[in-house]
N, C-alpha and C positions, 0 to 999 in steps of 0.2 A: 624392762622388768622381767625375769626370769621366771617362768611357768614351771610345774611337776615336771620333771623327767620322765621322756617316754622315747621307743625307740624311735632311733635313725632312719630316714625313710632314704633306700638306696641312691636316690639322687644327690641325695643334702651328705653320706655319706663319699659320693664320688666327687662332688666341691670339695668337703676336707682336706683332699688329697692333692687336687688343684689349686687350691688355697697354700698350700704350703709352696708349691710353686712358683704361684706368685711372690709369696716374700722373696726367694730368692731371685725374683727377676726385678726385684728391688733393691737390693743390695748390686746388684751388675750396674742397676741405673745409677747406683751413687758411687759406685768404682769408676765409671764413665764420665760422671761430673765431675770429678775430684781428679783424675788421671788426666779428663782436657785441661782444668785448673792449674797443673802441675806443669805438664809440658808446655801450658804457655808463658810459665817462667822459665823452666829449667830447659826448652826444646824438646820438637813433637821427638827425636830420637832418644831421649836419656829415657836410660832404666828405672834409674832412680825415682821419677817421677812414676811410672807404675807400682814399684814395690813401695813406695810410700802412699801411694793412694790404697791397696791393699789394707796395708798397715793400718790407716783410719776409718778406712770402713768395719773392719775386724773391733778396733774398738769403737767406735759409733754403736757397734751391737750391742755392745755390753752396757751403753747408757740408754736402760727402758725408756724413758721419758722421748728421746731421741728415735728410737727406734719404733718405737709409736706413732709419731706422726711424721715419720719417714713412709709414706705407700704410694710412691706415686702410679706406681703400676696397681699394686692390689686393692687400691683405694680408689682409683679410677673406675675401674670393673664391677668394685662393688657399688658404686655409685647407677654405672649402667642398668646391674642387675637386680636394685630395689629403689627403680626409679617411678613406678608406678606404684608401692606402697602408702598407704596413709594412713593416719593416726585410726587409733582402733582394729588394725588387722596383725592377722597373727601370722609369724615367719618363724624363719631358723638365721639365730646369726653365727655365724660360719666365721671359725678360727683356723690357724693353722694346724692345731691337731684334733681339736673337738668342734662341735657346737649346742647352741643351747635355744629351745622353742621361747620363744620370748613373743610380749605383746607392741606394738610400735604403739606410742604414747607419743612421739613428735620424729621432725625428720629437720636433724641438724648438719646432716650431710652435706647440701650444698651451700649451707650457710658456711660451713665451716668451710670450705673449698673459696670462697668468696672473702672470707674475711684472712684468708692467709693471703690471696693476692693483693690485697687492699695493704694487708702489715708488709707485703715484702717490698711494695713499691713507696709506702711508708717509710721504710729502714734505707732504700736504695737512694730516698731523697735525701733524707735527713745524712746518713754516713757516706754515702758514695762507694765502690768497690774497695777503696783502699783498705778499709775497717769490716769487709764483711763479714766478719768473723764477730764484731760487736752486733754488726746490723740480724744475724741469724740467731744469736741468744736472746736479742729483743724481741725478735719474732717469736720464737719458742717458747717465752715467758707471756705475749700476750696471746698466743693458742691455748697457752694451758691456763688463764686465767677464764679465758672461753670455755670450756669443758667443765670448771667447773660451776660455772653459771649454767651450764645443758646440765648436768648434775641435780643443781637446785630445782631445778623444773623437775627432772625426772622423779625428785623426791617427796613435790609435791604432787604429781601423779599418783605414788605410790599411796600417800597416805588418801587420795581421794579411792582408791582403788581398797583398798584395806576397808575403810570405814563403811561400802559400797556391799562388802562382802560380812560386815560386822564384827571386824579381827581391828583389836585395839592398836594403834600406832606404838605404843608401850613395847610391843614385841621387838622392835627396829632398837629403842633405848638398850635393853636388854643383850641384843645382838649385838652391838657397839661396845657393853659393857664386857664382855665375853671376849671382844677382842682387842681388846685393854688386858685386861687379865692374862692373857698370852702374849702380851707384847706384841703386834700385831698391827695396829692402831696406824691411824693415816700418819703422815711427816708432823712437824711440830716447828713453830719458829720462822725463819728466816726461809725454813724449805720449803714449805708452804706455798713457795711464788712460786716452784718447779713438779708441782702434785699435779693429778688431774682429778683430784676428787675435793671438795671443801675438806675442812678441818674434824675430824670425829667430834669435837668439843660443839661446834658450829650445829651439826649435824643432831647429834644427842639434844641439843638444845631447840632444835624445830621440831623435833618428834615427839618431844616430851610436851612445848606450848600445842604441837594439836592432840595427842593423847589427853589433854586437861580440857580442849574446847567442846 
């Protein structure tokens, strides 16, 4: 949950900086997985296997959903470096160009570290290497079904936290309704298996049953 705006304290500003770092030493990691992938079909000497590994990491970026739960480096780090956190203390969560003072309401970090190795030895039994290309979109579909279930939680924090402070849940309806109006609004449909957030529709409709309770 996102707190007032207030300044950067020059350390949280000098992660920033580092933080951005790290994504690109996560894209190297998946130039390196993808590049040993290559050459061990096509031979560790062919080019081709490099500039096509290239090739799909460059667009791998450009699918957010992918590129989200692509951290094996910066995702690691941050695991290290808010390993001692717990529910009820206040941090800064660190992007690669900004951050924002937020409150920790739960810690799904290692759950989620744990539940991708659980689905990737899942997909490796069930498909075997031959289909891994099937077995990684089954994985990424049940990550992001995870997220937003840490979602549902977070939202029912929000609203204990709201009511806590005597700010109606109503205000969240409203904000949803606002980004409807701008077009704006989560996926809809079929996309929905590939979001990391429930449904607006879903969402609108718990804030409204506790704004009535």
């Amino acid at each position: 949950m996102t707190s007032p705006m207030r300044p950067v304290p020059h350390e949280v500003a000098r992660f920033i900086s580092l933080a951005a770092w790290l994504r690109w030493c996560d894209a190297v990691v998946a130039w390196i997985v993808l590049w040993a992938l290559l050459a061990s079909i096509l031979g560790p000497a062919s080019r081709p296997a490099s500039v096509a590994s290239l090739v799909l990491v460059t667009l791998g970026a450009l699918l957010r959903p992918l590129r989200v739960l692509w951290r094996p480096v910066s995702g690691s780090v941050g695991l290290v470096l808010s390993r001692r956190l717990q529910p009820g203390d206040r941090a800064w969560y660190v992007r690669s160009r900004h951050a924002d003072p937020v409150l920790v309401t739960a810690r799904h970090g290692v759950r989620m570290v744990a539940q991708s190795a659980l689905l990737a030895l899942g997909m490796s039994v069930l498909f075997g290497d031959v289909t891994s290309m099937v077995a990684g979109a089954s994985r990424m579909l049940g990550e992001q079904a995870y997220s937003r279930d840490a979602e549902r939680e977070a939202d029912a924090d929000s609203v204990r936290v709201m009511k806590a402070a005597g700010i109606s849940p109503q205000v969240m309806v409203q904000f949803f309704d606002l980004l409807a109006s701008k077009d704006l609004g989560s996926s809809r449909g079929p996309a929905i298996a590939f979001a990391s957030h429930p449904a607006d529709a879903e969402r609108i409709e718990f804030f409204s049953r506790a704004a009535a309770n």
